[in-house]
C-alpha positions in Angstrom: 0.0 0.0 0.0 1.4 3.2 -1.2 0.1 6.9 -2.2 2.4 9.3 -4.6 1.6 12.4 -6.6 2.9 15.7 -8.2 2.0 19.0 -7.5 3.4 21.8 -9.0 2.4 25.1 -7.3 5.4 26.7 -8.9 8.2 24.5 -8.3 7.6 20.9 -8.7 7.4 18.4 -5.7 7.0 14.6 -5.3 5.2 13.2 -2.6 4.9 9.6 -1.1 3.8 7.8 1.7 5.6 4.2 2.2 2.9 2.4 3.9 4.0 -1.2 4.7 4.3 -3.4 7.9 8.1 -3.9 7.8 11.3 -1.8 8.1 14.4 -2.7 5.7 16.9 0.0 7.6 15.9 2.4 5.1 17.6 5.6 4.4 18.1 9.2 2.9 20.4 8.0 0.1 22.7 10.5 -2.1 24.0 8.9 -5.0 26.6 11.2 -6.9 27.1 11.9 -10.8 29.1 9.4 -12.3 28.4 6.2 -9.5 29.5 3.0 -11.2 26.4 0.2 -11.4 27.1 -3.6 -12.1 24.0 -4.3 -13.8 22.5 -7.9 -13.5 22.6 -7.9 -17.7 26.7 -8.1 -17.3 26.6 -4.4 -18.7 28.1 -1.4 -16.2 26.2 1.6 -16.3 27.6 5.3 -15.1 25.1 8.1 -14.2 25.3 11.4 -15.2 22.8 12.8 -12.7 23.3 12.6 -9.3 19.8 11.8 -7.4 18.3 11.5 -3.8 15.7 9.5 -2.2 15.2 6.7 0.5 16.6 3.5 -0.5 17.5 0.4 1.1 21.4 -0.2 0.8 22.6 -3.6 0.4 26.5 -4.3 -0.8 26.7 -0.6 -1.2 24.2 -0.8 -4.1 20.8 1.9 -3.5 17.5 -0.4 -3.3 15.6 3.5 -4.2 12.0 3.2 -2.8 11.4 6.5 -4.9 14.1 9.6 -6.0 14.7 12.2 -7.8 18.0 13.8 -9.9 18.8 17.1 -10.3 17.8 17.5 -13.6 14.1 17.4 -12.6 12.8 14.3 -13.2 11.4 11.8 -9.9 10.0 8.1 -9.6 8.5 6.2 -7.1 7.7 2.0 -7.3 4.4 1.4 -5.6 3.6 -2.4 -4.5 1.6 -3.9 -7.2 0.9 -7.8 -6.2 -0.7 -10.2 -8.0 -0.2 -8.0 -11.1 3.7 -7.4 -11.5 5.2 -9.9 -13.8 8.8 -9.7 -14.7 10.4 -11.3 -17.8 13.1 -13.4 -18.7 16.4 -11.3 -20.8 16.0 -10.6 -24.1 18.4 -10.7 -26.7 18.3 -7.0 -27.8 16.4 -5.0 -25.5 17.7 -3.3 -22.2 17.4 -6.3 -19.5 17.0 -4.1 -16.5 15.7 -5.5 -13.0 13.3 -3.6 -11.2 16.0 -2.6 -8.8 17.8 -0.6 -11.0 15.3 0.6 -12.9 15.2 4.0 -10.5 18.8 4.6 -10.6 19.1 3.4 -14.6 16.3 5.8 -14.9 17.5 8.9 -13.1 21.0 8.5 -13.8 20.5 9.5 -17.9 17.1 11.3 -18.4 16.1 14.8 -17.5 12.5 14.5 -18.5 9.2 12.6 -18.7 9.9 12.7 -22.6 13.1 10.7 -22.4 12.0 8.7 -20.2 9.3 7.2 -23.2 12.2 6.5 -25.2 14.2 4.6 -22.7 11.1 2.5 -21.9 10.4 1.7 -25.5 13.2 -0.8 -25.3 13.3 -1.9 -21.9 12.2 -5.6 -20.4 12.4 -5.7 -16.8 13.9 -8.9 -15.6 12.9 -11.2 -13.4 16.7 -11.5 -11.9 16.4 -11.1 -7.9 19.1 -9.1 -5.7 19.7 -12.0 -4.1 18.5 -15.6 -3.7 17.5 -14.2 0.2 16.1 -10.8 -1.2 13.2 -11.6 -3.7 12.0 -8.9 -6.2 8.9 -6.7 -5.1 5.7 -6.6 -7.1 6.4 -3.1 -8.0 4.7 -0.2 -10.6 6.1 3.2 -10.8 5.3 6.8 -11.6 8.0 9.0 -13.3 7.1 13.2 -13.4 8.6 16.2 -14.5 7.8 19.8 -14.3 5.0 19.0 -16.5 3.6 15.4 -16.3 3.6 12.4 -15.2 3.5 8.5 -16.9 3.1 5.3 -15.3 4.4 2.1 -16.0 2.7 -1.5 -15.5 4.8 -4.8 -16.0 1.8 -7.0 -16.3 1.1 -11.0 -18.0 0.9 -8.8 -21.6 4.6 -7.1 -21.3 5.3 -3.4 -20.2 1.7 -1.2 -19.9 2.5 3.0 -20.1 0.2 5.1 -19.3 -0.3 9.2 -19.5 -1.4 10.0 -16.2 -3.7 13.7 -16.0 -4.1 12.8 -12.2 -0.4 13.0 -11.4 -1.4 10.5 -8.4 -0.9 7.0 -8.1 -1.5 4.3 -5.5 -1.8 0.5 -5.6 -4.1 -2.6 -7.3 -6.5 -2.5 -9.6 -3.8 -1.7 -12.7 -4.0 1.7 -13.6 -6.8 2.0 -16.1 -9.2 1.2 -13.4 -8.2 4.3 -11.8 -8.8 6.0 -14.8 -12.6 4.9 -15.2 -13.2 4.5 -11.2 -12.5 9.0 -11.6 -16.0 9.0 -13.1 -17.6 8.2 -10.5 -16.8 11.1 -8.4 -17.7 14.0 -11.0 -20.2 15.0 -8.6 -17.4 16.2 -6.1 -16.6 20.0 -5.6 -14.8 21.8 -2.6 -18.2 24.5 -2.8 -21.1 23.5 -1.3 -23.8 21.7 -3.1 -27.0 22.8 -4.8 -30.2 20.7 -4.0 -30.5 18.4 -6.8 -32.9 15.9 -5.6 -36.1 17.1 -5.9 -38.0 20.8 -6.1 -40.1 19.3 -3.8 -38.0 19.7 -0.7 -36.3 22.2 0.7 -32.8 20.8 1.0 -30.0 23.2 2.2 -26.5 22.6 2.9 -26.0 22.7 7.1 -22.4 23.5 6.8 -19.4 24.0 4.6 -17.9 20.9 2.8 -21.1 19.6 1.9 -20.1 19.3 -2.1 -18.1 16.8 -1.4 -20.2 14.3 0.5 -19.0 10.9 -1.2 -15.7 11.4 -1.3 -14.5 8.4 -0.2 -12.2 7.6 2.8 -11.6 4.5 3.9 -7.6 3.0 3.1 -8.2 1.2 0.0 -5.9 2.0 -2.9 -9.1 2.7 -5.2 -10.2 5.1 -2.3 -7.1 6.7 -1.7 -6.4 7.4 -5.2 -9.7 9.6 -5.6 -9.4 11.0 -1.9 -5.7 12.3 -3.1 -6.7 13.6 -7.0 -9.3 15.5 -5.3 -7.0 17.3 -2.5 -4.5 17.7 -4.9 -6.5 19.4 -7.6 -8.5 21.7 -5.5 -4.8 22.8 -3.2 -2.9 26.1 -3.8 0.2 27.3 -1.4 2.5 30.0 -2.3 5.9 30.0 -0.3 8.3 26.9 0.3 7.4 26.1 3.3 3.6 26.5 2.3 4.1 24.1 -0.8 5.9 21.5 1.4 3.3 21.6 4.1 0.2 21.4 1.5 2.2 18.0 -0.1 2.7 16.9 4.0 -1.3 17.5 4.6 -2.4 15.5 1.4 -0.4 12.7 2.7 -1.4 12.9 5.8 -5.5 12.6 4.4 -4.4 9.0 2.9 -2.0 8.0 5.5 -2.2 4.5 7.5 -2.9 4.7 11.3 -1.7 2.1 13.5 -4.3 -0.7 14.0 -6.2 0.7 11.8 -5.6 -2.0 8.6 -4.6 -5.4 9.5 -2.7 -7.5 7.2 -3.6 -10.6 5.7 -0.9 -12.3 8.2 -2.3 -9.8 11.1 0.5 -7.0 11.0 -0.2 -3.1 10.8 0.2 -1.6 7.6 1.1 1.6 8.6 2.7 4.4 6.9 6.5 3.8 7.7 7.1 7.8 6.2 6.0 10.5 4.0 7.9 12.5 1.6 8.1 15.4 -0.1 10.4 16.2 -2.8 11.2 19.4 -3.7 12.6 18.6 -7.5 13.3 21.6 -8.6 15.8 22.5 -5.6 17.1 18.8 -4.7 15.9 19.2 -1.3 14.2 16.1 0.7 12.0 16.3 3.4 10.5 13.8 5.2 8.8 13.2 8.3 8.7 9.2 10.3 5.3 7.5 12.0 6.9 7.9 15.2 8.4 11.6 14.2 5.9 13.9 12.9 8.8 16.7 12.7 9.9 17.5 9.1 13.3 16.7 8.6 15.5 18.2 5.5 18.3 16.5 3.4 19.8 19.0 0.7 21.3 17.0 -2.4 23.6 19.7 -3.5 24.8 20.5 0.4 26.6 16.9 -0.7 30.0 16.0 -2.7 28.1 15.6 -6.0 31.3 14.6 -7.7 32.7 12.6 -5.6 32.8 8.3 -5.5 30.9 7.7 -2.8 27.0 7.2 -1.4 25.9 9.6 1.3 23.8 8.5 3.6 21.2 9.8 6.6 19.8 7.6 9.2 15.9 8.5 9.2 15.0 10.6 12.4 12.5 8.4 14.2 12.0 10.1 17.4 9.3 11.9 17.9 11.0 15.2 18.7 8.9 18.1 20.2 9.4 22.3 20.4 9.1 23.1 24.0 8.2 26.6 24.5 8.5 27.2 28.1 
């Protein structure tokens, strides 16, 4: 279960919530320009863009949850089970695994644009980490400054899809999403005419009342419309507006302790939420157990240099005293 979406008040930023029941030590990662990859296909690759985001690291190789590079562009993989089906290699196409598809990504292409012609001939592998590390069922979102596409490895090869919501979330596939937004054309941040019937006299009690139906229970279906509709109907002006606007949309599709059981009776709960300021390189994040917003600047670090930089996620809870 995971929520992600772009919203571009001015400058662009990328937000996610990770909502799982399980930690992998996972980290504020820094990867530099020019950081060496061994790709699984025998192949090295060298980036060109150095990119930040929260990864997993694992034989000092970046397992990215989502990132983005400072040429503008940002991805997140969402968990996709049941539907994510990865390929053998094939001879002639780029045999990438779904754990280097973020850096592969974000190491050579500046835009949503390029990255359609680097998916054109790409077959994500199903070649695991490890023999102890399986892959994830994962989709992802990639956005720019001006869109946003999504990419489905289903049973029928690679799905892409242009995405006018610039949210994504979990299962159905995509194009349920798609249709499912018809459903709520109803929905406006006014308040509602009466449109039952002349006969009564039917009259909002209280603001909010246009968007009676919005739906708000944790499902990805549900959290999908519950974030297009905060994030269409939002406007901030300042930085610290902007990154508190993407923080409170989060927050309305977030997962509360105890309040979603797993099928094998854990908490699905959302681990952290992010907000990615693109267009600066600058991180924030906040914890479940630390509501404070934390920063991590990518060009405070040695972009040039050979070497991953890391930050332990603040998990606290830390609080201002004022007297």
């Amino acid at each position: 279960m995971c929520t992600t979406f772009s919203y571009r008040p001015g400058d662009h930023y990328f937000g996610r919530n990770l909502d799982i029941e399980y930690s992998y030590n996972e980290q504020v990662v820094i990867t530099p320009r020019h950081r060496l990859f061994h790709l699984r296909n025998g192949a090295d690759f060298r980036t060109t863009y150095a990119l930040i985001g929260i990864a997993t690291v694992m034989e000092d190789v970046p397992l990215y949850y989502e990132a983005a590079n400072e040429a503008g562009l940002a991805v997140a993989g969402l968990n996709f089970p049941g539907n994510a089906v990865y390929s053998d290699p094939k001879e002639g196409m780029n045999n990438i695994t779904p754990f280097e598809l973020i850096p592969w990504i974000l190491g050579q292409a500046k835009t949503v644009a390029e990255v359609r012609s680097l998916l054109a001939n790409l077959n994500l592998t199903n070649i695991p980490f490890s023999a102890a590390i399986p892959l994830a069922p994962l989709h992802f979102m990639f956005s720019d400054k001006r869109e946003s596409l999504v990419l489905e490895p289903t049973a029928e090869g690679l799905q892409i899809y242009e995405n006018p919501y610039d949210v994504m979330t979990n299962n159905p596939p995509f194009p349920f999403h798609l249709a499912n937004m018809h459903n709520y054309l109803n929905l406006s941040p006014k308040n509602g005419a009466n449109q039952f019937s002349s006969q009564y006299s039917l009259r909002n009690y209280g603001v909010g009342m246009g968007a009676i139906g919005l739906p708000g229970d944790a499902s990805s279906a549900s959290r999908f419309v519950r974030t297009a509709f905060h994030l269409t109907n939002s406007h901030s002006d300042t930085e610290l507006e902007n990154v508190g606007q993407v923080f409170h949309i989060l927050d309305s599709v977030a997962m509360l302790k105890g309040c979603t059981i797993t099928d094998d009776g854990k908490d699905d709960l959302t681990l952290y939420s992010c907000c990615i300021n693109v267009d600066r390189g600058i991180f924030y994040y906040k914890t479940y157990n630390n509501s404070q917003i934390t920063a991590v600047q990518l060009h405070n670090a040695d972009l040039d240099g050979n070497q991953l930089t890391v930050f332990p996620l603040q998990r606290e809870q830390a609080v201002l005293y004022q007297n």
